[in-house]
Legacy VTK file of the C-alpha trace (Angstrom):
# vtk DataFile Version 3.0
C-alpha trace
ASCII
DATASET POLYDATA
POINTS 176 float
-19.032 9.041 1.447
-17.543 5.749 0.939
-19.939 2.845 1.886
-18.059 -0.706 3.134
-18.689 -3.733 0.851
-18.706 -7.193 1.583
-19.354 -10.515 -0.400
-22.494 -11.852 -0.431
-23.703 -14.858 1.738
-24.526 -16.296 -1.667
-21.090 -16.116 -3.017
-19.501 -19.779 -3.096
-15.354 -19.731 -2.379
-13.271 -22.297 -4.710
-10.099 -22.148 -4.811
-10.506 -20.324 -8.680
-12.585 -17.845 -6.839
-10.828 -14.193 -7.664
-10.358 -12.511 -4.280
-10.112 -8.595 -3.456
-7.294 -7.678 -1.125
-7.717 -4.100 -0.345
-7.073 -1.771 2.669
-4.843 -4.036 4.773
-3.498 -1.270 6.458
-7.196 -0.275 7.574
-7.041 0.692 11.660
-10.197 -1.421 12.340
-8.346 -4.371 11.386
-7.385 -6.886 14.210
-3.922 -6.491 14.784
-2.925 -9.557 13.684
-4.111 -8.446 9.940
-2.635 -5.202 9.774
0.846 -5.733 7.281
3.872 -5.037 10.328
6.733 -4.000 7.934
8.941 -6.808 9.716
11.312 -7.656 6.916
12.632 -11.249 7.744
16.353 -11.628 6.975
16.268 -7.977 6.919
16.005 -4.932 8.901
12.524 -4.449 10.425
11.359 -1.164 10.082
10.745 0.618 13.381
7.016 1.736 13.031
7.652 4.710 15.621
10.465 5.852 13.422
10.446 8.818 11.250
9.749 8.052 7.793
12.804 10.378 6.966
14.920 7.713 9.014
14.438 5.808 5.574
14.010 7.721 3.210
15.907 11.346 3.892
14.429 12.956 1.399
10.893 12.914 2.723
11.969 15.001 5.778
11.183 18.836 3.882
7.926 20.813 3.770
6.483 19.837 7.220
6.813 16.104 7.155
9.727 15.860 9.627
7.691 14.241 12.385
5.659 11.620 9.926
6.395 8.292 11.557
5.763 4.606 9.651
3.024 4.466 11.528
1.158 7.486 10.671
1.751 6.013 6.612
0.327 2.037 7.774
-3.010 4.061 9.748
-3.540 6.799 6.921
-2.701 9.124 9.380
0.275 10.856 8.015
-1.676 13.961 6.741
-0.799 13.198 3.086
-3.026 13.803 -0.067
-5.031 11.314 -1.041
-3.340 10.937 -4.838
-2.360 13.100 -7.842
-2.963 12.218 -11.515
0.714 11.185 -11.905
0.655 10.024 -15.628
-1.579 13.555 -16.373
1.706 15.257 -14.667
3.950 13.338 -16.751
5.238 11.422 -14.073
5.915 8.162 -15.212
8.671 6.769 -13.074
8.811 5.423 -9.666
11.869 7.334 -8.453
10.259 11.128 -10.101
6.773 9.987 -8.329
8.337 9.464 -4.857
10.935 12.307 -5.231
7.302 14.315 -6.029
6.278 13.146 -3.298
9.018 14.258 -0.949
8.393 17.507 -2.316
5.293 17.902 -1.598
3.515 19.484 1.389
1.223 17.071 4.042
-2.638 18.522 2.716
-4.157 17.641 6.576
-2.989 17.753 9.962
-0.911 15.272 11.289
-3.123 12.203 13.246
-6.125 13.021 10.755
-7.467 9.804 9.391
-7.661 10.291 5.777
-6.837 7.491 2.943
-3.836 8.391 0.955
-2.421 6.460 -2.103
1.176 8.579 -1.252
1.521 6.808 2.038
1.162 3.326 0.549
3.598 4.382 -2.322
6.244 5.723 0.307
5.213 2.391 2.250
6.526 0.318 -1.025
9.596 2.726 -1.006
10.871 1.457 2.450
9.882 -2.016 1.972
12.302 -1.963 -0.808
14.890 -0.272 1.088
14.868 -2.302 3.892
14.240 -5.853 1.416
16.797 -4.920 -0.941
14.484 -6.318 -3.748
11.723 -4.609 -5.757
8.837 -4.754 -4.024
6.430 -7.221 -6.232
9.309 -9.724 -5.935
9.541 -9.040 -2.179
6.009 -9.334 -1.806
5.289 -12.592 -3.450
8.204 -14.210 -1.697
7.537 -13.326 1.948
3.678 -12.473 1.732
2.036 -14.674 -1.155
4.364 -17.524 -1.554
4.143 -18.835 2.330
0.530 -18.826 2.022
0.271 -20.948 -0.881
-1.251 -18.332 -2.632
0.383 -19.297 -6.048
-1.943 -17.394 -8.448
-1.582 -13.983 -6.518
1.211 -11.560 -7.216
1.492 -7.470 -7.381
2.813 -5.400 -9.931
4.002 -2.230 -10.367
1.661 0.117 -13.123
4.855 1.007 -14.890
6.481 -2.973 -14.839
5.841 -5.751 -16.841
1.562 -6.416 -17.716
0.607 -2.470 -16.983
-1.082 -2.925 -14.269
-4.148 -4.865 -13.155
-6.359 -7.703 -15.389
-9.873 -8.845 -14.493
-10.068 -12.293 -14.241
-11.784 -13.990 -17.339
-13.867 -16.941 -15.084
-15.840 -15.159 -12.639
-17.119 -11.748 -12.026
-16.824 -10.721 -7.756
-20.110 -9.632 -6.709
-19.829 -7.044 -3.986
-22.851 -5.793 -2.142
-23.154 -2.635 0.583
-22.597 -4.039 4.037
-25.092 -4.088 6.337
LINES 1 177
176 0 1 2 3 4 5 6 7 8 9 10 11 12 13 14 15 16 17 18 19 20 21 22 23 24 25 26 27 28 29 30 31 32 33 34 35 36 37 38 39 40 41 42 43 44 45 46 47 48 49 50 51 52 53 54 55 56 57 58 59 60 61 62 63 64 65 66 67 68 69 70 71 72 73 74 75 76 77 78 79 80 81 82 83 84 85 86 87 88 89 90 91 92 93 94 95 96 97 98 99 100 101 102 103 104 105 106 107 108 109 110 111 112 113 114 115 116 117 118 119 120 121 122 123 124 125 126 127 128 129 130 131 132 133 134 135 136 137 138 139 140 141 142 143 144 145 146 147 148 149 150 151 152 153 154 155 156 157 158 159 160 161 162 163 164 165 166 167 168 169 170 171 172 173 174 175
């Protein structure tokens, strides 16, 4: 069982203070924080809408009726990940095409945290953007909220993947 963490009361905020953005999909969320997949200057993505509506290729093996939604909530029955790299998968279109392959692993509305959703998630971000999705990302996410030294990369692009931060270590503690 996963427990929640939280900073510690202790922990003093500067504006070099390395920050963990996880889960922002999370259902507990206020609404306000949840990510809404409207794509300004672009089509918004109806979260109702069948994932398929976007990406075609998803709609086989039982995950006609997956909506946006069920991806955002980690309700969309999928498994939770795969050792890609181990399966010699090593590019983004053979992961999602694996992906829309594959069978859901629960039932539909069953809260479970999948990696696949937030990969297919990326998929019709890009889609609907028109631009890659670390580029979309840090123009209509990071850049309007000044946060200059953030950014998102895919593991296969440019850097590998993610860096600790060399001035501070974040100190996470159980919630209470």
């Amino acid at each position: 069982m996963m427990r929640a963490m939280a900073w510690t009361a202790a922990a003093r905020c500067t504006e070099d203070t390395v920050r963990i953005a996880s889960a922002c999909s999370e259902p507990s969320l206020p609404a306000p924080c949840r990510p809404n997949l409207n794509i300004p200057q672009h089509r918004p993505a109806d979260l109702q809408a069948p994932v398929c509506r976007y990406l075609p290729a998803f709609a086989s093996n039982g995950k006609e009726a997956i909506t946006v939604e069920h991806l955002m909530t980690h309700t969309a029955g999928l498994a939770a990940f795969y050792p890609f790299h181990a399966m010699r998968l090593r590019t983004r279109q053979a992961i999602v095409q694996f992906i829309c392959d594959d069978e859901p692993r629960h039932p539909l509305g069953t809260t479970k945290y999948s990696d696949l959703s937030m990969i297919v998630l990326g998929e019709i971000v890009e889609r609907l953007s028109g631009r890659p999705l670390d580029r979309y990302v840090a123009h209509a996410v990071f850049r309007p909220l000044g946060m200059h030294s953030t950014g998102a990369c895919h593991a296969h692009g440019p850097g590998g993947g993610a860096r600790g931060h060399p001035k501070h270590e974040a100190r996470l503690l159980p919630a209470p």
